[in-house]
Every structure is written in structure tokens, then in C-alpha cells.
C-alpha positions as CSV (number, residue, x, y, z in Angstrom):
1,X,137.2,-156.1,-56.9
2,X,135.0,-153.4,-58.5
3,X,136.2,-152.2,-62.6
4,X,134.9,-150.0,-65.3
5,X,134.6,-149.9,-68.6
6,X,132.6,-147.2,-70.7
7,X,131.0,-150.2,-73.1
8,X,128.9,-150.2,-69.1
9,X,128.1,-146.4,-69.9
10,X,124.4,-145.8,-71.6
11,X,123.3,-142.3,-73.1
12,X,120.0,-142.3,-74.2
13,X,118.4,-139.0,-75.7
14,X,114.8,-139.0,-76.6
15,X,114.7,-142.9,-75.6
16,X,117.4,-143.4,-78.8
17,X,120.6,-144.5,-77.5
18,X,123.6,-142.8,-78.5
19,X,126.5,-144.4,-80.2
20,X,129.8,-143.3,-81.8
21,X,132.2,-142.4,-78.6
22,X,135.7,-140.3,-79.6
23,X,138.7,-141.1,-77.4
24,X,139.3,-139.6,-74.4
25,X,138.1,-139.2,-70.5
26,X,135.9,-136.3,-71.2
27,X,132.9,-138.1,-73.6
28,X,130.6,-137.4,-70.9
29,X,130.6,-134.0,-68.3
30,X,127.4,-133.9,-66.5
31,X,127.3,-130.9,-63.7
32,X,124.9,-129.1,-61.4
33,X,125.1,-125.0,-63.0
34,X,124.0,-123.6,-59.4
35,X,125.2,-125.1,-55.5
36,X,122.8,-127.3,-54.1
37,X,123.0,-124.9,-50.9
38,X,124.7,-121.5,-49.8
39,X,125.1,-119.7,-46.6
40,X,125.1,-116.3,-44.8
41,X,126.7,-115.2,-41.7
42,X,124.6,-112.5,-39.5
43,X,126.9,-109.8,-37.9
44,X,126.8,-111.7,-34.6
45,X,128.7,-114.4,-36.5
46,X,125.3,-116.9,-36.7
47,X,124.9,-118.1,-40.0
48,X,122.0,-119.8,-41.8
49,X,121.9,-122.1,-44.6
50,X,119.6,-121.7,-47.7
51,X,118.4,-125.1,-50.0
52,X,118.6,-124.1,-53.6
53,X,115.7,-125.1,-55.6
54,X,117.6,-124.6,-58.9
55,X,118.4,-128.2,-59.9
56,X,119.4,-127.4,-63.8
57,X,122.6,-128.2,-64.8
58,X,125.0,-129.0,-68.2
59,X,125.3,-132.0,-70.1
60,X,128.7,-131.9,-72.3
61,X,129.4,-134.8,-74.7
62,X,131.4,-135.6,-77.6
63,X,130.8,-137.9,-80.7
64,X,132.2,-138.7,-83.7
65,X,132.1,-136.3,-86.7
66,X,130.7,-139.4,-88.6
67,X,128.4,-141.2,-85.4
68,X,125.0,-141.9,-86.6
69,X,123.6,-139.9,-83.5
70,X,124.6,-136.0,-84.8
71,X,121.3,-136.7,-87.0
72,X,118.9,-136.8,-83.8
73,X,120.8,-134.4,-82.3
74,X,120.5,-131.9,-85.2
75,X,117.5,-132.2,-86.1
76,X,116.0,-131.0,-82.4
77,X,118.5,-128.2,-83.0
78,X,116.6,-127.4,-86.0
79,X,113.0,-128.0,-85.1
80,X,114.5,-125.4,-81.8
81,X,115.8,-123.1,-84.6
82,X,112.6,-123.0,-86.4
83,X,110.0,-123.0,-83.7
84,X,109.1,-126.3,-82.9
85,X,110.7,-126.5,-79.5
86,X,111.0,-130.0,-78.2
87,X,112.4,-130.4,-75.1
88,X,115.4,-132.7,-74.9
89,X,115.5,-135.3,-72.2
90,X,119.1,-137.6,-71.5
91,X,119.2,-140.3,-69.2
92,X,123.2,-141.9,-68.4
93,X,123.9,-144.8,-66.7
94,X,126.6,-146.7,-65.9
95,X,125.2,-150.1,-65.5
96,X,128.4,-152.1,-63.7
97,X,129.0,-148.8,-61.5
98,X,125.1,-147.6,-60.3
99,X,125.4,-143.9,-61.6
100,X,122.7,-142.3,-63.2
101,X,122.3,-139.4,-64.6
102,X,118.9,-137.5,-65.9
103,X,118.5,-134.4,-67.4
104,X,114.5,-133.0,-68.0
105,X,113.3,-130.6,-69.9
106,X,116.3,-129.7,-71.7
107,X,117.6,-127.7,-74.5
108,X,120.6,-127.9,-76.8
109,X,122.8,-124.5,-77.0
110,X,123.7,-124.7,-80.5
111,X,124.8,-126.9,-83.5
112,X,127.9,-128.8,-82.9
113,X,130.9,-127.4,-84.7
114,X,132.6,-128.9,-87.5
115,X,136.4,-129.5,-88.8
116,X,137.5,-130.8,-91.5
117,X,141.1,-131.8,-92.5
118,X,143.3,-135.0,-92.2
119,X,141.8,-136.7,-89.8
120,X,138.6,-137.6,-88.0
121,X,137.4,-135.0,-85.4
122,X,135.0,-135.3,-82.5
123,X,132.0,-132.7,-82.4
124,X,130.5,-131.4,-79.0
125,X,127.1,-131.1,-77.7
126,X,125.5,-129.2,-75.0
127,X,122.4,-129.7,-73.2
128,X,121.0,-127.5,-70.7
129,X,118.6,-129.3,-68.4
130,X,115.7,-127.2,-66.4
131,X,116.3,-130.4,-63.6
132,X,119.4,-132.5,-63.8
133,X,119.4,-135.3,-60.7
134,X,122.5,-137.1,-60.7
135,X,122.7,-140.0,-58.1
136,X,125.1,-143.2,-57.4
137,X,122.9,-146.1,-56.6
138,X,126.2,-148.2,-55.7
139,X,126.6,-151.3,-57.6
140,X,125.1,-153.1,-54.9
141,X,121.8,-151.9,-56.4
142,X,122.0,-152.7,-59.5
């Protein structure tokens, strides 16, 4: 019998693990920006297919207005701000499922936004990576 549980789901950022998960099925939305592969059809109905080389794609995650990982997060938005780019590298894995996730050479769109009223809110990041692979080993591998 295979299960899941997100306490089996690692971010790290930078090599810092991040911590302080809101509710919900949508903490996490990694996706490919481009198809790996698109076609054209000749007008003798023949078609070819092309390989993409554009492997970039969009990491989306929320926290918790309060987690202790909006500080790493803004300060690389800052030092991107101010002219110190450092590019932002993610790597998610699920270690009871074998996915794995890894985003290079990234870059985070803007600050998270803010609310403030009766009750906690999460805050949403987005990376964009120049390569995002994302693979399932199969938990055979593991």
C-alpha cells in the first residue's frame, strides 16, 4: 500500500530548508512555462516534431505570514532589488513518493504580498527557474 503525507515533502532554497506550510493542496505548484515539444503539419499532411530546449518553468509556494523562511526569501528579493542578483536555486522532494523537483538559476518575481486583519494569512512566492527538471524516481528508488 503506497501513502503520503506532506511532513515527506522537502523545500530547500539556497540549501536552507523551508518551514512554516499554510493549509491547503496548493503549498507547492511546480510547472514547465513552455511544452517540452510542438509540432507542424506540411500541406501534404506530414508533420514533424520539434524538441524544445526551453526547460524554465514556475515555482509557486505559500507560507505563513509569520514562517521563519519570508526572511531568506526577502532578503534575495532585496539584494535583486538593489543589484546584487543572486540567483535562486529550489530543490523539492518528496522522500516517501520519489519526486523531485529542481529549479536553477532562478529568480523571485516580486515581494510576497501582505494582509493584515483577524486572522493569519498565507503569503505567496514565485520563482522563475532558467531550468526547472522535474522527475518521479518511483519509490522503489528511494
Amino acid at each position: 500500500m503506497k501513502s503520503y503525507s506532506f511532513n515527506n515533502v522537502v523545500m530547500l532554497v539556497q540549501g536552507q530548508e523551508i518551514t512554516g506550510w499554510p493549509e491547503g493542496d496548493d503549498a507547492i505548484i511546480c510547472e514547465r512555462l513552455e511544452d517540452s515539444a510542438s509540432h507542424i503539419v506540411g500541406v501534404d499532411g506530414s508533420m514533424t516534431m520539434s524538441i524544445s530546449m526551453d526547460r524554465s518553468g514556475t515555482i509557486k509556494f505559500k507560507l505563513m505570514q509569520n514562517s521563519e523562511s519570508n526572511a531568506l526569501l526577502t532578503g534575495l528579493i532585496t539584494a535583486q532589488e538593489n543589484g546584487a542578483f543572486i540567483p535562486v536555486f529550489i530543490q523539492i522532494r518528496n522522500t516517501e513518493g520519489g519526486e523531485l523537483v529542481s529549479g536553477t538559476q532562478g529568480y523571485i518575481t516580486r515581494p510576497a504580498n501582505v494582509q493584515f486583519g483577524q486572522s493569519l494569512q498565507p503569503v505567496e512566492w514565485t520563482v522563475i527557474a532558467e531550468r526547472l527538471d522535474i522527475v518521479n524516481l518511483g519509490s522503489e528508488a528511494l
